[in-house]
C-alpha positions as CSV (number, residue, x, y, z in Angstrom):
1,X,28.7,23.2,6.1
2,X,31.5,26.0,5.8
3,X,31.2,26.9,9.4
4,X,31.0,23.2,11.0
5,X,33.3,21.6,13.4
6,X,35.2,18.6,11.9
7,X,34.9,15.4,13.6
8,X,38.0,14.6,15.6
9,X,37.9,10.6,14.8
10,X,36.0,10.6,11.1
11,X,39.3,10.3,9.6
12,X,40.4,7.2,11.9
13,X,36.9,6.0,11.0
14,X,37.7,6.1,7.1
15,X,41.4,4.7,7.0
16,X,40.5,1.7,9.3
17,X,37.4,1.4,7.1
18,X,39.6,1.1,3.8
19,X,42.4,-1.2,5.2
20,X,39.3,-3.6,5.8
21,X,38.4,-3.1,2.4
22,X,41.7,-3.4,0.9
23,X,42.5,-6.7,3.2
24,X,38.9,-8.4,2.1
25,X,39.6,-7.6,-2.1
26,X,43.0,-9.2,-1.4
27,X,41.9,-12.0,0.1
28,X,39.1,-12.7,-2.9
29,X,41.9,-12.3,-5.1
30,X,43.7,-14.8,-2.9
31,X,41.0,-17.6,-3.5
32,X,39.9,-17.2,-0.2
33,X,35.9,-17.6,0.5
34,X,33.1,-17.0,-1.1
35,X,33.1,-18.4,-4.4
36,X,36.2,-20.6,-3.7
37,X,34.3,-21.7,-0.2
38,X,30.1,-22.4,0.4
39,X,28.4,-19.1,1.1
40,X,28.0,-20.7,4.7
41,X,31.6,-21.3,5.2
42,X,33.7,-19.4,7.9
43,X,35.8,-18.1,5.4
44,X,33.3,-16.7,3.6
45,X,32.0,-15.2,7.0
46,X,35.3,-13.9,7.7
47,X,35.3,-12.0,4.0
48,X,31.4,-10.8,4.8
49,X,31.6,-9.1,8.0
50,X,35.2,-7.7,7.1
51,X,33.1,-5.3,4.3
52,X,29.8,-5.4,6.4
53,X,31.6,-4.2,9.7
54,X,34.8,-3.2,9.2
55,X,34.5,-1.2,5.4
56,X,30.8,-0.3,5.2
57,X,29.6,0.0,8.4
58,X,33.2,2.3,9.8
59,X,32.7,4.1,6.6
60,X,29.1,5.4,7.3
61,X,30.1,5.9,11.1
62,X,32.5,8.3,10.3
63,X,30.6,10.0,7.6
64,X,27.7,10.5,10.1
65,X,29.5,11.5,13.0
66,X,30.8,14.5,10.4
67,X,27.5,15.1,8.6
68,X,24.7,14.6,10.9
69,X,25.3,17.9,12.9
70,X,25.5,19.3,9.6
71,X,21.9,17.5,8.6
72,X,20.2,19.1,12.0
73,X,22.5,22.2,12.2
74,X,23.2,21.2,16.2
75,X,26.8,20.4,17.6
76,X,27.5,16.5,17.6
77,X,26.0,15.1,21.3
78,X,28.4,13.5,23.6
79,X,31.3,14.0,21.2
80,X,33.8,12.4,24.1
81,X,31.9,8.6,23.1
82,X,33.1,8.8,19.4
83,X,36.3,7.1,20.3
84,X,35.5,4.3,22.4
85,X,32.9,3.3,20.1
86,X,35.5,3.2,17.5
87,X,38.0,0.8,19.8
88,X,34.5,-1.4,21.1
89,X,33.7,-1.3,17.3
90,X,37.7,-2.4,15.9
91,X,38.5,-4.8,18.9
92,X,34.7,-6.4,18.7
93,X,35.1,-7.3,14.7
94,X,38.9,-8.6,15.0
95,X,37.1,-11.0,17.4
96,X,34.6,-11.9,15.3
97,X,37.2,-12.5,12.6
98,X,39.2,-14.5,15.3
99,X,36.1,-16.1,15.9
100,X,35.4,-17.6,12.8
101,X,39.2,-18.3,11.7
102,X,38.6,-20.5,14.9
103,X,35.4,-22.3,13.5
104,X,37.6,-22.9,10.3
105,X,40.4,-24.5,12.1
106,X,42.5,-21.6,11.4
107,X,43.3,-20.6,14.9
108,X,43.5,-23.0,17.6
109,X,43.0,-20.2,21.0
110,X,40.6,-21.2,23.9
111,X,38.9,-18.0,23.9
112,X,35.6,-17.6,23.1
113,X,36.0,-15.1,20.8
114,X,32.6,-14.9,19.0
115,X,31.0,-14.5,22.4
116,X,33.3,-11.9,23.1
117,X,32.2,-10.1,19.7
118,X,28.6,-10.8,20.7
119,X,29.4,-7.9,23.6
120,X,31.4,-5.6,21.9
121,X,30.5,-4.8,18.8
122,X,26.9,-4.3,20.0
123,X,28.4,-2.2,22.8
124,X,30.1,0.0,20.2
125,X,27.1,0.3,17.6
126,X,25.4,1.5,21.3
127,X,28.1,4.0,21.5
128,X,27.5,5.1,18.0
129,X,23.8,5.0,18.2
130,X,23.6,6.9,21.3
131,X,25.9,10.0,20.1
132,X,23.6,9.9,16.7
133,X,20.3,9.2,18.9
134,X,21.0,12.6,20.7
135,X,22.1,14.7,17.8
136,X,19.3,13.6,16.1
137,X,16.9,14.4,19.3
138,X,18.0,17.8,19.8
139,X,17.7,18.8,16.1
140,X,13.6,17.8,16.0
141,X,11.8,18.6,13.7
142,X,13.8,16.0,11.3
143,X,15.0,17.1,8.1
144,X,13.8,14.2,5.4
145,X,17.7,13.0,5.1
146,X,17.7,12.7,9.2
147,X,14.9,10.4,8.8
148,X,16.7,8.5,6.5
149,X,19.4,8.2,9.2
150,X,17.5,7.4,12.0
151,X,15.6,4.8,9.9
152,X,18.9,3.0,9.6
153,X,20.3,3.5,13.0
154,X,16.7,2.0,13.9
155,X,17.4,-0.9,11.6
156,X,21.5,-1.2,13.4
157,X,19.2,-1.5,16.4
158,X,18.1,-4.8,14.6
159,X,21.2,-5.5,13.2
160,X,23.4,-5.5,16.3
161,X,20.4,-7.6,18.3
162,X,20.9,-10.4,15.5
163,X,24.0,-10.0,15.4
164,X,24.8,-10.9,19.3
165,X,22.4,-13.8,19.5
166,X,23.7,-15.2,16.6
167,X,27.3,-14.7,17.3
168,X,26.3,-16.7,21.0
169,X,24.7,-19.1,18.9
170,X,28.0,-19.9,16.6
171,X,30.1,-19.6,19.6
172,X,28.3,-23.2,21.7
173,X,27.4,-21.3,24.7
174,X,23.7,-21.2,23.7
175,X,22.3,-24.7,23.3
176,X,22.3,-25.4,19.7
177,X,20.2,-28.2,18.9
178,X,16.9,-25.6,19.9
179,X,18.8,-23.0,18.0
180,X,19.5,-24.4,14.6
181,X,15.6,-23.4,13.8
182,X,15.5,-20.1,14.8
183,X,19.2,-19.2,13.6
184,X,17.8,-20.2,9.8
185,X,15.1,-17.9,10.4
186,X,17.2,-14.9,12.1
187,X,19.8,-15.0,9.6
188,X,18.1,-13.8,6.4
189,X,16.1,-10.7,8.6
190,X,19.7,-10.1,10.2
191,X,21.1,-9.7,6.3
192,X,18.0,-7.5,5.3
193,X,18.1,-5.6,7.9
194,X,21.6,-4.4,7.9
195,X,22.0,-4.3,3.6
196,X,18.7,-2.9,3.6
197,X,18.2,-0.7,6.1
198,X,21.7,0.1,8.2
199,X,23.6,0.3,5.3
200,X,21.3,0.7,2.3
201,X,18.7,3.3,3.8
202,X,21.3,5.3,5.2
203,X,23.1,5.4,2.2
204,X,20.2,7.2,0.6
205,X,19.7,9.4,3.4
206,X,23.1,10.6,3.0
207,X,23.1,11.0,-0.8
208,X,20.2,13.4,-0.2
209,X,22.2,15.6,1.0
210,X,25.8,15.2,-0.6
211,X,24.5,15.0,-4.0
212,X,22.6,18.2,-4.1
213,X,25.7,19.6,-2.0
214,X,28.4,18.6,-4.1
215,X,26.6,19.5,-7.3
216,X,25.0,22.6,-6.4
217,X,21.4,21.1,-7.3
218,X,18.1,22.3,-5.2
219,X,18.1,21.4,-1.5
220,X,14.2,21.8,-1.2
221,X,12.5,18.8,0.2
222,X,10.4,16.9,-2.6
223,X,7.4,15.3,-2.3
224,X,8.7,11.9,-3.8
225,X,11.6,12.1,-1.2
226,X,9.1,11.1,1.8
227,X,7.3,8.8,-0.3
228,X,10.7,6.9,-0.8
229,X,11.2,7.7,3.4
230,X,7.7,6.0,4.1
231,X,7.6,3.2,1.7
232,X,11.1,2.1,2.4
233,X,10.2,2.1,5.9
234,X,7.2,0.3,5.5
235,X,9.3,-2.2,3.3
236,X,11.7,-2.3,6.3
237,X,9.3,-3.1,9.1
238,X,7.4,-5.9,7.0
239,X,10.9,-7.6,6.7
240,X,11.7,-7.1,10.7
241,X,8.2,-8.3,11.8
242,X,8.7,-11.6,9.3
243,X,10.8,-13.0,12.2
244,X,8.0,-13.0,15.1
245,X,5.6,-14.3,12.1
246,X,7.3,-17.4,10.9
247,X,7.8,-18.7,14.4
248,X,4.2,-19.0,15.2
249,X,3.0,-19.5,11.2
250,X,5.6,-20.7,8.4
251,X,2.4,-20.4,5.8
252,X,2.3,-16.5,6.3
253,X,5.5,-15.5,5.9
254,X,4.3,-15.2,2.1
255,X,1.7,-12.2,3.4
256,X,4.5,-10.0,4.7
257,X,7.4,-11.2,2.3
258,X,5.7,-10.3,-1.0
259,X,4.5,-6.7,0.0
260,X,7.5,-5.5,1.8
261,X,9.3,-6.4,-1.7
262,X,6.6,-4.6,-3.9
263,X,7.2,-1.5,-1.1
264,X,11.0,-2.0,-2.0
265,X,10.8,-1.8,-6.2
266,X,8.6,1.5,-5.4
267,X,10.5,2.6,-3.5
268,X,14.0,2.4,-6.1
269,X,11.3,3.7,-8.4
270,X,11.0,6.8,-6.3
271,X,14.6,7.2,-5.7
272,X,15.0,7.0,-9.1
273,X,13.0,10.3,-10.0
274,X,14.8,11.7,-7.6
275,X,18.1,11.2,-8.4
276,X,17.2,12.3,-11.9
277,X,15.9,15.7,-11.1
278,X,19.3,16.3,-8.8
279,X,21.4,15.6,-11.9
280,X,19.1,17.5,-14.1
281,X,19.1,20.1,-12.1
282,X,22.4,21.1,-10.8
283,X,23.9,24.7,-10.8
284,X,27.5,23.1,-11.2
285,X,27.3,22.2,-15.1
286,X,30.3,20.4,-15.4
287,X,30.3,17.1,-13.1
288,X,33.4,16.9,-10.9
289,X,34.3,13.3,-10.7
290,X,32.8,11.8,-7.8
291,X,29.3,12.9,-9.2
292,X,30.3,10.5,-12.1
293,X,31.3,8.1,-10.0
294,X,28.4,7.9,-8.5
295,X,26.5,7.2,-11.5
296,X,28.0,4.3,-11.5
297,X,27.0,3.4,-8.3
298,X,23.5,3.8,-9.0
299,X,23.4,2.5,-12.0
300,X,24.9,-0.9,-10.0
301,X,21.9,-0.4,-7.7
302,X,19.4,-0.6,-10.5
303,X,20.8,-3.7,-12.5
304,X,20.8,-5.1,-9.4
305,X,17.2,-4.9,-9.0
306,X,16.4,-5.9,-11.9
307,X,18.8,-9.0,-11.3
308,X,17.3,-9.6,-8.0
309,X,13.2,-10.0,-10.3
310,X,15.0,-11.9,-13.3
311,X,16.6,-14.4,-10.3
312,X,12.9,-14.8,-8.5
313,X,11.2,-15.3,-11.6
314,X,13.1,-17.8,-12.8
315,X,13.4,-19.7,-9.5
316,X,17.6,-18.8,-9.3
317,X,17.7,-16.3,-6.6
318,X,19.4,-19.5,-4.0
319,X,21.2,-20.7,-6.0
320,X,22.7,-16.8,-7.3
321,X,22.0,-15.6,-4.0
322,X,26.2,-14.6,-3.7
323,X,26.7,-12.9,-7.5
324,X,23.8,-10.6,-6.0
325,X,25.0,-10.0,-3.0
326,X,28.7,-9.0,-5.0
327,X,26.7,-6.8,-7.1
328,X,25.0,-5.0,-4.0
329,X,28.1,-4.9,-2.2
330,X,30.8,-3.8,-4.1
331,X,28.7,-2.4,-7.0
332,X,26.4,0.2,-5.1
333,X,27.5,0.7,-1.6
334,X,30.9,0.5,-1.8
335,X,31.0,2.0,-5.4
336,X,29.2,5.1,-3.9
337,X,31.7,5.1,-1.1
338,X,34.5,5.2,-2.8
339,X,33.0,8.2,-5.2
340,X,31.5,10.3,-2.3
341,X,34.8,9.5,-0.3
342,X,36.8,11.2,-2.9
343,X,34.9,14.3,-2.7
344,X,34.3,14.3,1.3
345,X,38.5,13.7,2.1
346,X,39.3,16.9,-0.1
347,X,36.7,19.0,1.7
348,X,37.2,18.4,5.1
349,X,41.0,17.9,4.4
350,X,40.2,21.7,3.0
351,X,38.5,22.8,6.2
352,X,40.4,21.3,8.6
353,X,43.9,23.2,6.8
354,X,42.5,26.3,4.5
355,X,39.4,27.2,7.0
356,X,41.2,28.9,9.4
357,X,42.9,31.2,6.7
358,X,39.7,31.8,4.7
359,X,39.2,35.1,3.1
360,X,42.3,36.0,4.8
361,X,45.3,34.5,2.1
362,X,44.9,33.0,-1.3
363,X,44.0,29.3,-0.6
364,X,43.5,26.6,-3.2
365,X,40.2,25.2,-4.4
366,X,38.9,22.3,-3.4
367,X,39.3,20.9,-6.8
368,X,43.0,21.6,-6.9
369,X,43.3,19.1,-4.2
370,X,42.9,16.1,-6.6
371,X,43.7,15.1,-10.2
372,X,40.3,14.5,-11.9
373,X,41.9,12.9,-15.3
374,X,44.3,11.3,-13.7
375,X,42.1,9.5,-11.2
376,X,38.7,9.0,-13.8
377,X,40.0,5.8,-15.3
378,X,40.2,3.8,-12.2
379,X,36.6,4.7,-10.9
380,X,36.1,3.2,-14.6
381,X,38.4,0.3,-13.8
382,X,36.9,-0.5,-10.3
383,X,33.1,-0.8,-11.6
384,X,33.9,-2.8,-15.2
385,X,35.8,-5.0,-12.9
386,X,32.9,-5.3,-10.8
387,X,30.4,-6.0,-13.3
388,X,33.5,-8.7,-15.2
389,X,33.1,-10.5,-10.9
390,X,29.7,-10.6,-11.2
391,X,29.3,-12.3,-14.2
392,X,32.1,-14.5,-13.4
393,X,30.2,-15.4,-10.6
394,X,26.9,-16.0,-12.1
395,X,28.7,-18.4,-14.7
396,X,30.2,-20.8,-11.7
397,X,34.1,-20.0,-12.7
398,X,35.3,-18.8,-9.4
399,X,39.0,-19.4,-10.9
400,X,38.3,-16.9,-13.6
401,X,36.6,-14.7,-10.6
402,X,39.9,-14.6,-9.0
403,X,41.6,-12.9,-11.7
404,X,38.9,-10.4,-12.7
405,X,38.9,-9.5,-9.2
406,X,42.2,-7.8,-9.7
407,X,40.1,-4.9,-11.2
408,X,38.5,-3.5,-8.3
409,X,41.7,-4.3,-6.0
410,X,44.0,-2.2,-8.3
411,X,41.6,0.5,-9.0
412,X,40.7,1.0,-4.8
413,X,44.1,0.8,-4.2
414,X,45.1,3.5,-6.3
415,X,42.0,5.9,-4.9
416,X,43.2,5.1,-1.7
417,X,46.6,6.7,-2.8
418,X,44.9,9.4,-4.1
419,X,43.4,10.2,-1.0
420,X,46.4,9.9,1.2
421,X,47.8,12.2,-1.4
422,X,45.2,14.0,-0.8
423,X,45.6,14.4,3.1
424,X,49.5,15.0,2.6
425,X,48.7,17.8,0.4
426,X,50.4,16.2,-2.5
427,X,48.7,17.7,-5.7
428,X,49.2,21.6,-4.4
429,X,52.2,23.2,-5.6
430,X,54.9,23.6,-3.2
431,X,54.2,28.1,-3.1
432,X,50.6,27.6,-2.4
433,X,50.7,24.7,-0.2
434,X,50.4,26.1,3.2
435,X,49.7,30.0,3.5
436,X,50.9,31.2,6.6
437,X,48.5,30.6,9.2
438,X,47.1,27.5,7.6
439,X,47.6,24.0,9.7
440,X,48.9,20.9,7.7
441,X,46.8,17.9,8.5
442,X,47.9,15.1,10.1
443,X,46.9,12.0,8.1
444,X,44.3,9.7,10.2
445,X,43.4,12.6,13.2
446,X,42.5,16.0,12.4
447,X,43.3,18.3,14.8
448,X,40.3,20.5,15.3
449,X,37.2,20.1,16.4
């Protein structure tokens, strides 16, 4: 990783990917959508894709295009398509925001905007998918986190497909009284597909390699890493193939649905053994912060299981569908964001300005680019607030939601600080700042390659 090229755009990638963050955690606060509005409600669509597209799905654009090369240790492919994608990708989801303010009477423009998303954004995720596709190609034989990845660019595949026809649907360019069927039973395989494998599986597949990275723990490729790779595949495809099923016979949706979840709890069970042996058996004895930060996040992951069998058991998963969801959301994937984010910015902030003086002048650590006790209680903050929302949620008080929802908008907007502190060298004294020959980064666009 020392000796890797930084990704140009990765840092354009992650500061339009927290704005969107920031802007939807505002606008909960604000009363606006989900649980102030139906689930089903434009509003609540506007606050759902705005984390979906424009936090989560930016976020682990901009990790891969940095890490993947790293993952198959072969320069990025077709580097000169990681900008467009990034324009397709932020001018296709201000449509699709435009595009459902219009469906909530919010913006009165004769534009068909949701059509227009239905084009873009899958010609973005293309974009993305194709630079990733080829990396990935010319680094075979794939290392068991690359598998992870293309697993979920497989499952974006899916996603984006959805996506489009759904988006056509919503917009009334497709007949909609032969659509109303099908766009029931496309929506919940669009939703599992991208939580589950887009975002979720490539979450793991990252965390295979940042967390024995970060914390110095054994990089050898364990048995019950593949077993998570297959049987969360397996899990994956079962949920996909439920579409093409349920069209031609309702009655045996029940024969895929139930073993693609029992693939799922085995494999959390399997991720869970391995996350144990990575913190058991790290090299770095004391945890920096954003390996306890990311406790957190797993931890989220893992009530939310459990949440998810209490909910079914009971017959409550419908009508608690949305706490869930919360809990997924903001408790796991963007907890584990935010954590690995405050490690990643200080490295490649460290590479991009110290690398080219290394071993040549006295350069801070990596550590010295951040406070750790300074920053600790709002990683603290941010999840208790998370867990306050979600029971808030599950008790039907979305006033007292509101409030509690303070929490995680203070405690992100104080990380964010920390990382723009972070990029403008803040928390380096003045003498050791920048040695000579060291170049002072620029705050969204690195400029190396």
């Amino acid at each position: 990783m020392m000796g890797a090229a930084i990704s140009r755009s990765t840092m354009s990638y992650f500061a339009a990917a927290l704005a969107f963050l920031i802007a939807a955690e505002g606008l909960m606060v604000a009363g606006y959508g989900f649980p102030a509005a139906p689930v089903e409600a434009p509003e609540t669509l506007v606050l759902v894709h705005m984390v979906t597209i424009g936090w989560l799905s930016l976020l682990i654009c901009g990790a891969l295009f940095q890490f993947v090369p790293v993952l198959v240790a072969r320069p990025l492919s077709s580097p000169a398509l990681v900008l467009p994608a990034f324009m397709l990708l932020l001018t296709g989801v201000g449509c699709l925001l435009g595009g459902f303010l219009r469906l909530a009477g919010a913006l009165d423009v004769d534009i068909p905007l949701l059509a227009c998303a239905g084009i873009l954004l899958p010609a973005g995720f293309a974009l993305v998918i194709r630079v990733m596709a080829g990396t990935l190609w010319a680094g075979r034989p794939l290392t068991l986190p690359a598998r992870f990845v293309a697993v979920g660019l497989a499952s974006l595949v899916v996603v984006a497909l959805l996506g489009a026809s759904l988006a056509f649907i919503l917009s009334g360019l497709m007949p909609l009284d032969p659509m109303v069927e099908l766009k029931a039973r496309i929506l919940p395989i669009h939703a599992v597909a991208g939580f589950g494998g887009w975002l979720g599986f490539t979450a793991i597949g990252v965390s295979y390699r940042l967390l024995p990275m970060f914390m110095l723990s054994p990089e050898s490729e364990r048995a019950t890493g593949y077993c998570v790779w297959w049987s969360g595949s397996a899990a994956l495809l079962l949920i996909i193939l439920f579409l093409p099923i349920s069209l031609f016979s309702p009655d045996g949706a029940d024969l895929v649905i139930v073993p693609a979840c029992l693939l799922a709890y085995l494999t959390l069970g399997l991720y869970a053994a391995d996350l144990v042996f990575f913190y058991r058996h790290r090299k770095r004895r004391k945890m920096e912060l954003n390996s306890k930060a990311a406790l957190g996040a797993f931890g989220m992951l893992y009530l939310a299981a459990l949440m998810a069998a209490v909910l079914v058991l009971n017959g409550m998963l419908e009508e608690h569908a949305g706490a869930l969801i919360y809990l997924i959301v903001f408790g796991w994937l963007t907890g584990l964001g935010l954590s690995q984010l405050y490690k990643i910015v200080p490295f490649l902030t460290w590479l991009e300005c110290y690398g080219p003086v290394m071993g040549r002048q006295p350069t801070p650590r990596v550590q010295d680019m951040v406070v750790e006790k300074r920053d600790m209680p709002w990683f603290a903050v941010y999840f208790l607030g998370v867990l306050a929302c979600t029971t808030a949620l599950l008790a039907n008080q979305p006033a007292l939601f509101r409030v509690l929802a303070l929490m995680p908008l203070m405690a992100t907007i104080a990380i964010v600080v920390e990382l723009i502190g972070v990029r403008r060298l803040s928390n380096i004294a003045a003498d050791r700042r920048l040695p000579a020959g060291a170049i002072r980064p620029r705050l969204f666009m690195p400029r190396v390659l």
